[in-house]
C-alpha positions in Angstrom: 0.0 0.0 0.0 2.8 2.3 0.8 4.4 1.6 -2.7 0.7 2.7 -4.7 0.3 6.1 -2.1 4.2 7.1 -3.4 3.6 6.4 -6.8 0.5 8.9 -6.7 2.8 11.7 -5.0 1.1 11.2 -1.7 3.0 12.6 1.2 3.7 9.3 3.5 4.2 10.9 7.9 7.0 9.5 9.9 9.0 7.7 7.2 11.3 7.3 10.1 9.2 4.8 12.0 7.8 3.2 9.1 5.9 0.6 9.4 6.1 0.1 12.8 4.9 3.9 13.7 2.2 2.4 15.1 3.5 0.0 17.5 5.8 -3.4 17.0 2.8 -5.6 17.0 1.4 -4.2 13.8 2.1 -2.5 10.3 1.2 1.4 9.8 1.3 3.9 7.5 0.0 7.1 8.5 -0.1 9.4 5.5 -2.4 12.6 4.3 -5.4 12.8 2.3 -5.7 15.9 -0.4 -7.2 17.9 2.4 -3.7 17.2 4.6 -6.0 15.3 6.8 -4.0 12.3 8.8 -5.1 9.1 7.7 -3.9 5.3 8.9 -4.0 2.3 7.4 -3.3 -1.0 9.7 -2.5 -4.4 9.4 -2.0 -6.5 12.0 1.1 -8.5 12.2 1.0 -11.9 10.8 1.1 -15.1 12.8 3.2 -17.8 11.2 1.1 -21.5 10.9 
């Protein structure tokens, strides 16, 4: 998802924590919408089977 929101010029927040920004126990990516409001997309970590 972070790949596709570049690709259309979208300003990605905290690239330095990235994907963990939200936490260690799940993927984030906070990034802003054409009116510069914060949005976050997450994923929770995968367990192995």
């Amino acid at each position: 998802m972070t790949n596709k929101l570049k690709e259309k010029k979208i300003k990605i927040l905290y690239l330095d924590k990235h994907p963990f920004a939200g936490g260690s126990n799940h993927h984030t990516v906070y990034f802003e919408d054409p009116d510069r409001v914060k949005v976050e997309l997450v994923a929770p970590e995968q367990e192995s089977v």
